[in-house]
C-alpha positions, 0 to 999 in steps of 0.5 A: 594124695594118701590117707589110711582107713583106720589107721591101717591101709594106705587109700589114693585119693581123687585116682584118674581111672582113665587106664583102669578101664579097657573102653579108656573112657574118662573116671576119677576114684575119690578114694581107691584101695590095693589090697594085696591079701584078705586080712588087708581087704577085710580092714578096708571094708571095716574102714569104709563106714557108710561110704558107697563101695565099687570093685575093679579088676582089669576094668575088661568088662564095665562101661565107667559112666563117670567118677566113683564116688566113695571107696574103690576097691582093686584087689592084687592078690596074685598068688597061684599055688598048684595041687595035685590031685591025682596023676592026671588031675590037678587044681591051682588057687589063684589069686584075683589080682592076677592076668587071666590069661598070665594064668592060662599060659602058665597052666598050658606051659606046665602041660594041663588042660582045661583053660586053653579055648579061654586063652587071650581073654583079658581082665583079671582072674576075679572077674571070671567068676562074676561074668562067668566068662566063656570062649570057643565052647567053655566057660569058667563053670566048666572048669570052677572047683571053689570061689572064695570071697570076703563079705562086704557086710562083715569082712567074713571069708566065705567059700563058694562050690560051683553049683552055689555060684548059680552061673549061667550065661555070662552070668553068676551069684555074685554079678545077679542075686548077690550083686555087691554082697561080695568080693572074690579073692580066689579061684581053684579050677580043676586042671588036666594032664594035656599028655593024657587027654583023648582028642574028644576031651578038647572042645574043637567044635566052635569059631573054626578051631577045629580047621585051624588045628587040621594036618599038625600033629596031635592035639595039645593044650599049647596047640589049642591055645595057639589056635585060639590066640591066632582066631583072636587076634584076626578078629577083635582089636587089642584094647591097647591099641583100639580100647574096648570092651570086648563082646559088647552084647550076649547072643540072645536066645530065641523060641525055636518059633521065632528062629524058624521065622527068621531062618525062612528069611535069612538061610545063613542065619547063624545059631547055635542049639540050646535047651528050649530055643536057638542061640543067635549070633549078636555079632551076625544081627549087628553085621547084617544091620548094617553096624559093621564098621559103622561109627558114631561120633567117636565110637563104633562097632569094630569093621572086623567083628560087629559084636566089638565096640570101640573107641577110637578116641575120646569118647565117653559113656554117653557116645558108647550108650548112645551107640549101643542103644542105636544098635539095639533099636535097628537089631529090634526093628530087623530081627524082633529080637533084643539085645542084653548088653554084656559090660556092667555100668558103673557107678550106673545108668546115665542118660543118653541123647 
C-alpha cells in the first residue's frame, strides 16, 4: 500500500525488510520512504510529525531486532561527480545511495588511489561515515574531505570537514554524540593518481597484502583491490549466500599490562600497537574460545573467520543476541577482556534467553 506525506512524497506502507538487511532476520517498516535527492529528503522529514524516524542503507551493519514502527527512511541518491584538484589529486562527491564498493571500483577503474584496501565492503556509501569503516590499515577518515547531511530537527543542509565528524574506531559524530541529529546525503573523499604514487603510499602492511602482491609487477590501486577482494572472499561468507553482518565484534584495546599477561599465556596472541595499549584481535579470542564454526540454534560464528556471524536460516535477533552474548561471556571468562558488538540494534535492545 502508498500514501504521500504532505502531499508530496509517495511512503510504502507495512514494507517487509527481510532483504533489507544482510543478517536477512525478519522486520517489517510500518511507513518506508526513497528519497531520491535533499529537497525530497528534507520534505519527508517536514512530513513525518512526531512520528519515530529510522535510516537504512545497505541494512550491512545493523541487527533488525523487530518491526520499525513510524517513518523509515532509505535514501537513493546516487550520484558521483569527479573534481580535479590538481594533476595528481583529485576528489569525487557521491551519493548515500550508492554501492560502496560500485564507488571503489569505479575509483580504481579510472586509475585513483585512496579506496582500494576498503574494496568488496558491502553497504551503501552513507553508512561509511556513520561507522567509520575501515579494512586492511585505512579507514574512510583517511580518505573523508566532507560529509554532507540533512538535520532531522529542521530538514536544514549541513556540511561536515573531517575533524568536526569526531571519527574514531568504527566509530563517529553521527553513530555517538549526534546519534539521529542527522541524515548523511554526501561524501567527498580525496582520491590520488594510482600511476603517480610511490609503493610506501599504499598501505601493504595488514592481512597478508603484501605477500599477495610479491613477484607481479608494480603496485597499483587495481592490483591492490585484486588482492584485497581475493583475501575476502577466502575468508568471510558472501551474505547473499550465508547472511551476515560482516565483523560482528570490534577488536578491543587492552593496557599493555594486560597484553603482557596474556602474551606469557598465549606467545601467538595476535595484537596490533596502539596509542596507550595492545589492539587484540576479536576474531582470534573467539577462534581460541572455541566459536569457530560453532553454532547455536540457527546461527553461528563463521568456521573460516570466527569474528562473522551468520545465519544459516531463519533466525531471528533473540538467536544472533543470544549467540553473541554467549560468545562475549567465554571471550570474558578466558581472556578478562569484553567484547563491543560492532552492528547497531535497531529499533533497539531486546531480551534474550
Amino acid at each position: 500500500m502508498a500514501g504521500t506525506v504532505a502531499g508530496i512524497a509517495v511512503i510504502d506502507t507495512d514494507v517487509d525488510l527481510s532483504t533489507a538487511n544482510t543478517l536477512a532476520l525478519p522486520a517489517r517498516a510500518e511507513r518506508l520512504a526513497r528519497p531520491a535527492d535533499v529537497d525530497e529528503l528534507a520534505r519527508v522529514l517536514t512530513g513525518r510529525g512526531a512520528d519515530p524516524l529510522f535510516v537504512l542503507g545497505g541494512g550491512s551493519n545493523l541487527v533488525l531486532t523487530g518491526d520499525l514502527p513510524g517513518l523509515t527512511v532509505m535514501p537513493v541518491f546516487d550520484e558521483v561527480s569527479y573534481r580535479q584538484v590538481d594533476e595528481g589529486l583529485a576528489q569525487v562527491r557521491v551519493g548515500a545511495g550508492v554501492v560502496w564498493d560500485r564507488l571503489v571500483a569505479d575509483t580504481v577503474a579510472a586509475g585513483w588511489q585512496g579506496l582500494e584496501n576498503l574494496s568488496l565492503i558491502p553497504g551503501n556509501v552513507g553508512a561509511a561515515p556513520f561507522q567509520n569503516i575501515g579494512a586492511y590499515g585505512v579507514e574512510l577518515a583517511d580518505v573523508v574531505s566532507t560529509v554532507e547531511a540533512v538535520s532531522v530537527d529542521d530538514g536544514s543542509n549541513i556540511s561536515f570537514d573531517a575533524d568536526q565528524c569526531e571519527f574514531a574506531y568504527r566509530d563517529s559524530l553521527f553513530k555517538s554524540r549526534c546519534r539521529g541529529e542527522f541524515i548523511i546525503t554526501h561524501l567527498t573523499l580525496n582520491l590520488r593518481r594510482g600511476s603517480d604514487c610511490r609503493l610506501d603510499s599504499f598501505r601493504l602492511g595488514y592481512g597478508g597484502l603484501a605477500e599477495r602482491l610479491e613477484g607481479g609487477g608494480p603496485v597499483t590501486p587495481a592490483r591492490v583491490r585484486e588482492a584485497v577482494i581475493a583475501l575476502r572472499q577466502s575468508k568471510l561468507p558472501d551474505p547473499a549466500k550465508l547472511p551476515n553482518a560482516g565483523s560482528f565484534f570490534k577488536n578491543p584495546v587492552v593496557s599493555l599490562t594486560h597484553y603482557q599477561r596474556l602474551l606469557e599465556r598465549y606467545p601467538d596472541l595476535v595484537s596490533f600497537p596502539v596509542t596507550g595499549g595492545r589492539k587484540l584481535a576479536a576474531g582470534w579470542l573467539i577462534e581460541r574460545s572455541g566459536w569457530k564454526g560453532r553454532r547455536l540454534g540457527p546461527v553461528g560464528m563463521h568456521d573460516q573467520q570466527a569474528l562473522v556471524l551468520v545465519n544459516h536460516g531463519g533466525a531471528t535477533a533473540v538467536d544472533v543476541l543470544a549467540l553473541a552474548t554467549a560468545v562475549r561471556e567465554d571471550v570474558r571468562q578466558c581472556f578478562g577482556v569484553e567484547l563491543e558488538q560492532e552492528p547497531v540494534l535497531m529499533p533497539g535492545a531486546i531480551g534474550v534467553p
